[in-house]
N, C-alpha and C positions, 0 to 999 in steps of 0.2 A: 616575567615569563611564567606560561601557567604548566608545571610538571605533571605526568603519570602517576599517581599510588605504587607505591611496592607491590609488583604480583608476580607470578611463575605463571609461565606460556607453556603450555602442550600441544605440541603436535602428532596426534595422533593416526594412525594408517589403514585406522578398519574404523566401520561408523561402532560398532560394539564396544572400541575401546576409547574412541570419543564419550558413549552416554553413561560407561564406566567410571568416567573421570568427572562426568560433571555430576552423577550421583554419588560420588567417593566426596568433593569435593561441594560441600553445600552452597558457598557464596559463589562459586563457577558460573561462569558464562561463556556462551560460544562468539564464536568474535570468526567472520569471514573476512570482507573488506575492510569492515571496523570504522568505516566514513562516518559512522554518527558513533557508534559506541567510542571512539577515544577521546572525541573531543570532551565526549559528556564525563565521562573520567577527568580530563583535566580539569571540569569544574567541578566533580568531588560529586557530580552525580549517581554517578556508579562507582565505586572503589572494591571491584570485585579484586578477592587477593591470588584468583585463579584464571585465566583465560583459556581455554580449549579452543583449537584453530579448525576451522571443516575446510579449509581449502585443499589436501590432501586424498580427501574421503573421493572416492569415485562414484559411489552409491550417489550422491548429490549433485553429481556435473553429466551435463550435457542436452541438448532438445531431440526430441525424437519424437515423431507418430505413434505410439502402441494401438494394437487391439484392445479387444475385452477384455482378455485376460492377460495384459500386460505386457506382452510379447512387443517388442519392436518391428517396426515394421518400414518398407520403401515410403518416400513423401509421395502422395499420389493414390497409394494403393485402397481399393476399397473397404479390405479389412482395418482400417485404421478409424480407432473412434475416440480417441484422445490427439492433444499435441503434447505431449509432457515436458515442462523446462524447468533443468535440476534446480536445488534454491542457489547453489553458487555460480552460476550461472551470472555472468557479468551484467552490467544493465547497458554498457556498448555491444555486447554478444545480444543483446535482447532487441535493441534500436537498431541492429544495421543487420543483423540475418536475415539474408533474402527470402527464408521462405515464411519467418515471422513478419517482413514487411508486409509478402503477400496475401497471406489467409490472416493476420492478424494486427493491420495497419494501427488500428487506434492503440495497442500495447504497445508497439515499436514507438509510435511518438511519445506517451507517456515515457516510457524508458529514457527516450533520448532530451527526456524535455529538463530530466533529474541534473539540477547540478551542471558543473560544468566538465568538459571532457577527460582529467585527468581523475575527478573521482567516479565517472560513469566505467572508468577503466577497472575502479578499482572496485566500487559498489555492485553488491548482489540483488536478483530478484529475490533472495527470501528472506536478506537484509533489509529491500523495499517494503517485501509486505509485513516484518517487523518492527518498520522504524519507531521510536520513540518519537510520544506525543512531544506537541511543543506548546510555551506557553510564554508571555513575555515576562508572566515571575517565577517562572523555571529554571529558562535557558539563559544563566547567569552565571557570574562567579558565585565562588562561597564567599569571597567580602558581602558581595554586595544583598545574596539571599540570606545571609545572619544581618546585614544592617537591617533588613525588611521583618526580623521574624522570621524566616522561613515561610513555607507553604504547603498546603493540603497533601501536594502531591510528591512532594520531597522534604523531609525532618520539622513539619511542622502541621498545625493541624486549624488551619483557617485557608478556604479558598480565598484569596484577593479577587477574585474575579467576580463570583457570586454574593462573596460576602456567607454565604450560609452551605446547609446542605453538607454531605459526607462524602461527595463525590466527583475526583476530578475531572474538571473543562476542559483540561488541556487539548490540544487540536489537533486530531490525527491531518500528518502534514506529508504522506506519502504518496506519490503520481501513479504508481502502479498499479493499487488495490481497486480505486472505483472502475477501472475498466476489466480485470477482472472479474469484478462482481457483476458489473453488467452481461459479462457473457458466461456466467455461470458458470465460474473454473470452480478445483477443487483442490485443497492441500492434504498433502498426504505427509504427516505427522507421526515421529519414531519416537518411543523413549524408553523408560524399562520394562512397561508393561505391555509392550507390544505397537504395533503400529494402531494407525486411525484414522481416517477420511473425513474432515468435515467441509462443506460447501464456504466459498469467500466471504457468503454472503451472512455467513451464524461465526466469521472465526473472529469479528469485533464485537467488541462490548461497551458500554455508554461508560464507563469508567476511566477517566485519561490517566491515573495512578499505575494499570495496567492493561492495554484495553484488545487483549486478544484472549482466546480462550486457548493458548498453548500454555501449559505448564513449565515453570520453568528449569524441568530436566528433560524436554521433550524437545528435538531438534527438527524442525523443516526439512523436509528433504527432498519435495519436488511440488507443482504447480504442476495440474492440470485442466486444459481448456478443452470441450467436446467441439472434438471435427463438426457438429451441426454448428456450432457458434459460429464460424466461418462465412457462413453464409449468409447472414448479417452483414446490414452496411451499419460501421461503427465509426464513433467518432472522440478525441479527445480534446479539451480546451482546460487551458489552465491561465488564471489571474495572478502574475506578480509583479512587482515595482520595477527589477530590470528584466531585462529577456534572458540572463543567464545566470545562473549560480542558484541563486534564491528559491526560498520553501516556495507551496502555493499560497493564495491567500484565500483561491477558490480553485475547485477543481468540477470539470464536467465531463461525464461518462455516460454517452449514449452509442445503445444498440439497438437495428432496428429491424426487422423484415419488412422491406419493400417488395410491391406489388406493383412496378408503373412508377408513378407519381404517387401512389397510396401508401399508407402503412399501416402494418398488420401487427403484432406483436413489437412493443417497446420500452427498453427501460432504459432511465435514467438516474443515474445515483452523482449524487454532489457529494462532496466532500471538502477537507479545513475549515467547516467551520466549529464541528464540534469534535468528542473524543474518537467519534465512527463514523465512515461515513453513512450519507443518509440516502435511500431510493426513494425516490418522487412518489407520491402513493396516487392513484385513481387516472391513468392513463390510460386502463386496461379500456376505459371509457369511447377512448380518440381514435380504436382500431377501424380501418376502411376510409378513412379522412384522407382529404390530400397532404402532403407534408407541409408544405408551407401551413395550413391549419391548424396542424397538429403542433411546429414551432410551437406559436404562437401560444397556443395554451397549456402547452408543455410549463410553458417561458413563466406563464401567470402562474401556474399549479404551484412551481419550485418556491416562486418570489412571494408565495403566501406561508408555506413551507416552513421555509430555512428563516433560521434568525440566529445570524451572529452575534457571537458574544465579544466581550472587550479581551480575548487571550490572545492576539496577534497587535505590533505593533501599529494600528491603523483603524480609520472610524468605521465600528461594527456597521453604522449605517451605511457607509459610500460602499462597503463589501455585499450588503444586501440589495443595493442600487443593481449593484454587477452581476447579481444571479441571473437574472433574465436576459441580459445582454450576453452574457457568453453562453447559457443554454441555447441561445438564437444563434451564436456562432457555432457550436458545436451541431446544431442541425443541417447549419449549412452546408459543415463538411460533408454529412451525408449522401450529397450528391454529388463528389468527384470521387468516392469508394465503391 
């Protein structure tokens, strides 16, 4: 049986005396759902000896429209130029709110695509856009990562993946983030020194050891998507072995402005294969095409792109096989949004 570490849980009731404790408290970590931080604990991944809870904080829950200037506002109304959804915010509140189905389809299926139902009850969006990387010589016991040595990205200092280099592959393996990034949300990030806005698309970093640029006394505290995103036809497609539970092994996140049968502005961001994900580059090229054209060499741009590495249990080539094939799925949704 794999046990917990000895820690003390806080539950604190204001977010000021959450980021008190987790700066009083240096090994502290915040723990909402905890769907992936506990498990990693029982493998001695994290042994934080502090846990601070945000499910409490209200500053962090709930979806709403704002304005400009932050204000909340009715769904519908014109002053509304954000959709903002807290980070504790459940990833079943994210997959079945009606009005995140409607103005923001491809998030709601990402959301519901995470996992199976009873930890989609219990996992957050800013757990999602947290998750730790995965790796297949990570996500292990500690028998089995001390029979190996260890690894680059946990008590040891050789990647088995690469072999070289100072920097971990582990595979961001989170459903949420690429579609995001595709519609230019934004996180809004609290910690002692004040708050800060950075875009989805700068908050990863090519390092799987750590690979967000949140500090780690700085707590998430909401996800915002601009009301013009909406207006996008988007789409999500994810690659795994069964249809439920399981990481991705590929992820696809397109957003597009359609014109007709044409398309005008479009991104596309892949993601699992490496620490961050990645947006397709030279699309800007394909704008005024019809879409079935644009598929097509979407499909070829990513599959020259993307090159999987050996950090997921499964042949990096049959997963580079797939990029093109689910890009091609993911376009197709296109045309029933």
């Amino acid at each position: 049986m794999l046990r917990l570490p000895r820690y003390r849980y806080h539950r604190p009731r204001s977010l000021a005396d959450a980021l008190e404790r987790l700066a009083t408290h240096a090994d502290a970590l915040p723990i909402a759902g905890g769907t992936d931080l506990v498990p990693n604990m029982k493998h001695r991944l994290w042994t934080p000896s502090h846990l601070v809870s945000l499910t409490a904080l209200p500053e962090l829950a709930g979806v709403a429209p704002l304005a400009d200037d932050g204000t909340p506002v009715a769904w519908g109304d014109p002053a509304a130029r954000w959709i903002a959804l807290g980070a504790t915010t459940t990833l079943h509140t994210v997959a079945t709110h009606p009005e995140i189905a409607r103005r923001l389809p491809a998030l709601a299926r990402a959301a519901g695509l995470v996992a199976g139902p009873q930890l989609r009850h219990r996992g957050t969006l800013g757990g999602n856009l947290c998750l730790d990387t995965r790796c297949t010589y990570y996500n292990q016991t500690l028998f089995w990562r001390q029979a190996l040595g260890f690894c680059l990205k946990k008590d040891g200092s050789v990647c088995h993946v690469t072999k070289v280099g100072k920097k971990c592959v582990a595979a961001h393996s989170a459903d949420t983030p690429p579609v995001l990034w595709a519609l230019d949300a934004e996180v809004d990030l609290v910690g002692p020194d004040g708050e800060r806005t950075v875009p989805v698309r700068e908050f990863f970093v090519a390092d799987g050891s750590w690979n967000t640029v949140r500090r780690r006394e700085e707590i998430v505290r909401r996800l915002r998507v601009p009301v013009a995103a909406t207006a996008r036809a988007q789409a999500y497609a994810k690659l795994r072995l069964r249809k439920a539970i399981d990481f991705p092994l590929l992820s696809v996140a397109v957003a597009a402005a359609l014109e007709g049968d044409r398309v005008g502005e479009v991104r596309l961001v892949v993601s699992a294969l490496g620490a961050r994900p990645r947006e397709v580059a030279g699309l800007e090229r394909l704008a005024g095409r019809p879409l079935d054209e644009v598929a097509e060499a979407a499909a070829e741009l990513a599959w020259r792109q993307c090159h999987p590495l050996e950090n997921l249990p499964v042949d990096p080539e049959w997963r580079r096989a797939m990029v093109p094939v689910y890009v091609r799925r993911a376009f197709a949704q296109l045309r029933s949004n």
